[in-house]
C-alpha positions as CSV (number, residue, x, y, z in Angstrom):
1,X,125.8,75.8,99.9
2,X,128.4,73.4,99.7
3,X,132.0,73.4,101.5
4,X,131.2,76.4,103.8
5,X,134.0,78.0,105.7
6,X,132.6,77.3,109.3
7,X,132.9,80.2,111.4
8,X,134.2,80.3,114.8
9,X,134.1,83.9,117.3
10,X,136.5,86.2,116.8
11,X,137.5,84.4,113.4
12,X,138.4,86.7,109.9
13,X,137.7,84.6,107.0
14,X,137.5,85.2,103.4
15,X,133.8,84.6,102.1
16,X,133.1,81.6,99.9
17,X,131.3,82.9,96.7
18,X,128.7,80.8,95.1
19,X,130.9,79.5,91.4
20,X,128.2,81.2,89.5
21,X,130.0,84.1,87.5
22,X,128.2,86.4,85.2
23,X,124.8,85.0,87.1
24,X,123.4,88.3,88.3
25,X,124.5,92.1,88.1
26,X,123.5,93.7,91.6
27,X,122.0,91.4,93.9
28,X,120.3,92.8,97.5
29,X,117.3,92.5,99.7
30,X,118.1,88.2,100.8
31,X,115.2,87.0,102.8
32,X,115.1,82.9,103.8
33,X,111.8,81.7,103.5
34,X,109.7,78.7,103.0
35,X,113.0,76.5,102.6
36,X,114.8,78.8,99.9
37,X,117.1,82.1,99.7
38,X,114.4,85.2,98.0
39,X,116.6,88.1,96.3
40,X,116.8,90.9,94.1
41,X,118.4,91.6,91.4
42,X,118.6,95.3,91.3
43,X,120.2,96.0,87.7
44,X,118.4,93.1,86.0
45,X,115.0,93.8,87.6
46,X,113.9,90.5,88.9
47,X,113.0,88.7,92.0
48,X,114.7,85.2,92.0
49,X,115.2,82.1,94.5
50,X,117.2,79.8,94.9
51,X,118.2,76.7,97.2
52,X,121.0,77.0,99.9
53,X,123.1,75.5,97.4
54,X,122.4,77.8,94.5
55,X,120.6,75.3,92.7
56,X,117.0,75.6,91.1
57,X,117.9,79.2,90.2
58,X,114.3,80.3,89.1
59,X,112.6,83.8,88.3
60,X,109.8,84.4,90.3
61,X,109.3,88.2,88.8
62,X,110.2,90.9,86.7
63,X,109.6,94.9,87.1
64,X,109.7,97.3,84.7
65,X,111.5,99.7,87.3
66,X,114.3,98.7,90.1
67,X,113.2,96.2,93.0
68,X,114.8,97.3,96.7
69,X,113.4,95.3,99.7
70,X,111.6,92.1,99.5
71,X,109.2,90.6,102.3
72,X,106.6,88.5,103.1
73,X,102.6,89.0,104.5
74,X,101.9,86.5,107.5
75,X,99.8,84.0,104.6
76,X,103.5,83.9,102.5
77,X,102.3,86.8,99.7
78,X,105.6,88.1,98.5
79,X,106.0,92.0,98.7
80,X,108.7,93.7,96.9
81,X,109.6,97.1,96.6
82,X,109.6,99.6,93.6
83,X,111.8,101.8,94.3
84,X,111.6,104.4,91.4
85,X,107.5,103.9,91.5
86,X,107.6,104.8,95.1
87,X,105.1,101.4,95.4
88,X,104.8,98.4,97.0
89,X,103.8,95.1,94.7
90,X,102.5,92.1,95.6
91,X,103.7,88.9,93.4
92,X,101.4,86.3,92.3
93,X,102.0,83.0,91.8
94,X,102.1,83.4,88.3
95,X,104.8,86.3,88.4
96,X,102.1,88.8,87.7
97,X,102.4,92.1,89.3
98,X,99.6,94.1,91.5
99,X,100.1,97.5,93.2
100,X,100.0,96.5,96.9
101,X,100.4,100.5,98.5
102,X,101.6,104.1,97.2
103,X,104.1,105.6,99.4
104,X,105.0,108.6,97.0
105,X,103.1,111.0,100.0
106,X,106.2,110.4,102.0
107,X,108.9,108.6,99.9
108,X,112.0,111.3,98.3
109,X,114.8,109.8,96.0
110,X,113.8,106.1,95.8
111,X,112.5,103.7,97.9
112,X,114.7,101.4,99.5
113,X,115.0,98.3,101.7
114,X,111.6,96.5,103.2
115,X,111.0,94.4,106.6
116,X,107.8,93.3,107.4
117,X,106.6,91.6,110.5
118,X,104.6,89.1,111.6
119,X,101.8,90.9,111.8
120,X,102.2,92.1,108.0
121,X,103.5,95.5,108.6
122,X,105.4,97.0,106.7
123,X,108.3,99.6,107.3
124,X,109.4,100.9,104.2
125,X,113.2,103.1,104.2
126,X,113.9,106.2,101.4
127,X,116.9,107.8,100.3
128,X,115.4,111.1,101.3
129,X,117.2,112.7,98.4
130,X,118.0,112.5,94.7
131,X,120.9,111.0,94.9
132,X,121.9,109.9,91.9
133,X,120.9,113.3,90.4
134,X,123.3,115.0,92.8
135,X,120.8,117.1,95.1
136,X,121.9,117.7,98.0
137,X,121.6,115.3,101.3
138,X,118.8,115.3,103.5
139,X,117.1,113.0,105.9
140,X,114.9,110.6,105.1
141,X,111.7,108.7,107.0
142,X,110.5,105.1,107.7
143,X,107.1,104.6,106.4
144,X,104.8,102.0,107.7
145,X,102.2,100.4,105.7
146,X,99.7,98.6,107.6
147,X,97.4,95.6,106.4
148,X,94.6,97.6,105.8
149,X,96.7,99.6,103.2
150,X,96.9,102.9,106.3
151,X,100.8,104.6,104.8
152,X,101.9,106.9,107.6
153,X,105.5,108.0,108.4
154,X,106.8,106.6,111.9
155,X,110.5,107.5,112.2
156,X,112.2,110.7,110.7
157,X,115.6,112.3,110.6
158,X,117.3,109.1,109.9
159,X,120.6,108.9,107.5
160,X,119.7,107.2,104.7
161,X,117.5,104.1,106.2
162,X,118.7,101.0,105.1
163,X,118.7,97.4,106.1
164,X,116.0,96.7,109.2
165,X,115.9,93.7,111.6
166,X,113.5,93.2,114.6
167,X,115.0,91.8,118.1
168,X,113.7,91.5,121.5
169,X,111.1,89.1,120.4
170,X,109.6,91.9,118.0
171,X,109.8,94.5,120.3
172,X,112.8,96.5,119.1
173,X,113.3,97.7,115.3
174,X,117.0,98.3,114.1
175,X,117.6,99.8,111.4
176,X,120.9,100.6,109.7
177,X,121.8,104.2,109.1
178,X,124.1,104.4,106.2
179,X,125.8,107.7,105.9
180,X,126.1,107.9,109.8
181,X,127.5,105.4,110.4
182,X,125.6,103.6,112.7
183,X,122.9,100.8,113.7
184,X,119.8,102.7,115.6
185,X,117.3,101.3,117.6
186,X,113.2,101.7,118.3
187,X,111.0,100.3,120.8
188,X,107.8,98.7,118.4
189,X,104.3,99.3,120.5
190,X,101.7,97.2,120.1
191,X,100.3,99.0,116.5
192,X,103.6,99.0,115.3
193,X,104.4,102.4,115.6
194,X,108.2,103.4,116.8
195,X,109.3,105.1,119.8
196,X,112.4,107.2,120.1
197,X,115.1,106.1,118.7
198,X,118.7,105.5,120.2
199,X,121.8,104.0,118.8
200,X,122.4,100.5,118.9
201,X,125.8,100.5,117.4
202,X,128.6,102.8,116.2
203,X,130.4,101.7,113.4
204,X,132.9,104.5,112.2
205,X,133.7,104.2,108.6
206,X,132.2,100.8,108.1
207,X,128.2,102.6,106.2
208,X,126.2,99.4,107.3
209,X,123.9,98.3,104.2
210,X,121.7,95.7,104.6
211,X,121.3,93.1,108.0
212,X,119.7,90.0,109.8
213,X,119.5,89.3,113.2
214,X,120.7,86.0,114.5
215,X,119.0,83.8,117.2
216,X,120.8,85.6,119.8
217,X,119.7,89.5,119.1
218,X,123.3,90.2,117.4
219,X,123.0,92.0,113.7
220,X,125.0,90.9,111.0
221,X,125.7,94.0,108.8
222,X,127.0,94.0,104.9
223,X,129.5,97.1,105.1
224,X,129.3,97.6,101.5
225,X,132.1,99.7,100.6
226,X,134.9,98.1,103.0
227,X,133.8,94.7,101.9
228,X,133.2,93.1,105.5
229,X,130.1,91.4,106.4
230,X,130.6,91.9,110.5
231,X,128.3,90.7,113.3
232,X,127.8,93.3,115.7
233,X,126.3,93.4,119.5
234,X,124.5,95.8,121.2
235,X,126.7,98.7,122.0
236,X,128.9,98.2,118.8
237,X,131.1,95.3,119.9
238,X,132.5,93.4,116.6
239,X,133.1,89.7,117.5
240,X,133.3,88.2,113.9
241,X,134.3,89.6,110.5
242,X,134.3,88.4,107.3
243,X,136.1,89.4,104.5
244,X,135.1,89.4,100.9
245,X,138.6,90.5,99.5
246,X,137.6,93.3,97.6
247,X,133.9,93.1,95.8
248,X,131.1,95.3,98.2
249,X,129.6,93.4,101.0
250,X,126.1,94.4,100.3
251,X,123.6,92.2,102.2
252,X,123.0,89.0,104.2
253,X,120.4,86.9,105.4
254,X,120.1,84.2,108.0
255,X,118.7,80.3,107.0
256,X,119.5,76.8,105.8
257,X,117.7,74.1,106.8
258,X,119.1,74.3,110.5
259,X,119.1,78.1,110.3
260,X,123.0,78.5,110.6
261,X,124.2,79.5,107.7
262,X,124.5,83.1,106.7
263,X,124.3,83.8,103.2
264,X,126.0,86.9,102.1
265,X,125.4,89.2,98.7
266,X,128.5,90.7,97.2
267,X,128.9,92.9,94.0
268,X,132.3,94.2,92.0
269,X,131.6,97.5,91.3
270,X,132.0,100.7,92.1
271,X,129.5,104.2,92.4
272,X,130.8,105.2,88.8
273,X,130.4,101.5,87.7
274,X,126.7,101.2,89.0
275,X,125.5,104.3,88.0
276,X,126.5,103.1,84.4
277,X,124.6,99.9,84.9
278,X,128.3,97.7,85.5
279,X,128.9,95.4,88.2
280,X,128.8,91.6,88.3
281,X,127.4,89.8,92.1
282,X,127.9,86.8,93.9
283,X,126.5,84.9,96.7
284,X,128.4,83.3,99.3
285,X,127.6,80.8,102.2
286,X,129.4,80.8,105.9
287,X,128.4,78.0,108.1
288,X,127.7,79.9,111.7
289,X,127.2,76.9,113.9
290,X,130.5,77.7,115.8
291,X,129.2,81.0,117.4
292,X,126.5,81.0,120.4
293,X,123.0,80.4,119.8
């Protein structure tokens, strides 16, 4: 994107939003790959791209329910989530939808975000709850789906899983805990199943949404509802923030052609708003090639 702010540590800066207005309604789930920015579009139901400068703005898929996460098998197949279907779909080429795997055994409320590794696993977060119908809160799971279509449950009693990462050369899964508040952590053995989990991060008040991990095992983490995209080291030490002055800080990703620009997803609305289908996102570029590598 053109005319980043370039961030330096311990700076504060107001994010630079894309000048597309009226573009997209909810945007989430970025992922960098293959030379372009991959999103959602939650409200509109479509899986778009784009280049780091916004330009080429193309469709790459449309569902008849709402996307969540978005990811990749190891031969570039893109994977996105439907969340209201409890399923996994794989995109073709073409835009055409296939059913890719069923998680209903295991999924409550809606599906929600998606990482998958390099080995094409894939560990799938759920609300654990109705929430939009009001039930009351319980704990949700992270569901691995392996590439020979296995669905099995590997991490439980986690509040509301969101946004996922892996550090530690593969070896550690983070996962952001919404409603408490926190970044978690678990060791990944060698069939991809999770250990016991242990808390990365505490972040009172700040409800991390979606994350990426930068080169050096810090987690950048959209904090939707304060509307701060914050990057965060192990043990919950903030060294950057940045500010969107008001719209939700919803999700970021980490590319560019030299892999130092963090591209971050905001949305004006609010829970009323969204639940009526209102809100109006933008996307926003920081250059990070002022903080460690």
């Amino acid at each position: 994107m053109k005319n980043k702010p370039r961030l330096s540590p311990r700076d504060r800066v107001t994010l630079q939003l894309q000048a597309l207005p009226g573009a997209f309604r909810f945007t989430e789930s970025p992922r960098w790959h293959n030379g372009r920015l991959w999103f959602v579009d939650v409200l509109a139901r479509q899986v778009l791209t784009m280049e780091a400068d916004g330009a080429h703005l193309r469709v790459m898929a449309t569902l008849d329910g709402a996307p969540g996460g978005l990811g990749f098998l190891p031969d570039g197949t893109p994977i996105v989530v439907s969340a209201d279907e409890f399923r996994l779909l794989k995109i073709a080429p073409d835009g055409s939808l296939s059913r890719y795997a069923d998680l209903s055994q295991f999924a409550r409320g809606a599906l929600n975000d998606m990482l998958i590794d390099d080995h094409g696993r894939a560990y799938v977060g759920h609300y654990g709850y109705d929430a939009v119908g009001g039930a009351p809160f319980t704990t949700a799971s992270l569901i691995m789906v392996t590439p020979d279509g296995h669905v099995s449950e590997v991490a439980q009693g986690l509040s509301f899983p969101n946004g996922m990462a892996l550090i530690d050369a593969g070896a550690t899964l983070v996962v952001a805990e919404t409603f408490a508040n926190q970044l978690s952590a678990f060791p990944v053995d060698g069939d991809g199943k999770l250990g016991a989990g242990e808390v990365w991060a505490s972040l009172p008040d700040l409800n991390p949404d979606g994350i990426a991990a930068d080169a050096t095992g810090a987690i950048w983490a959209g904090c939707a509802y304060v509307g701060q995209f914050v990057r965060v080291e192990r043990g919950g030490h903030i060294s950057n923030r940045i500010l969107t002055g008001g719209p939700w800080a919803v999700a970021c990703a980490i590319g560019g052609a030299d892999g130092r620009s963090l591209f971050g997803l905001t949305s004006e609305t609010s829970f009323e708003q969204f639940a009526a289908g209102v809100s109006q996102s933008s996307i926003g570029g920081v250059d990070l090639s002022g903080l460690p590598r």
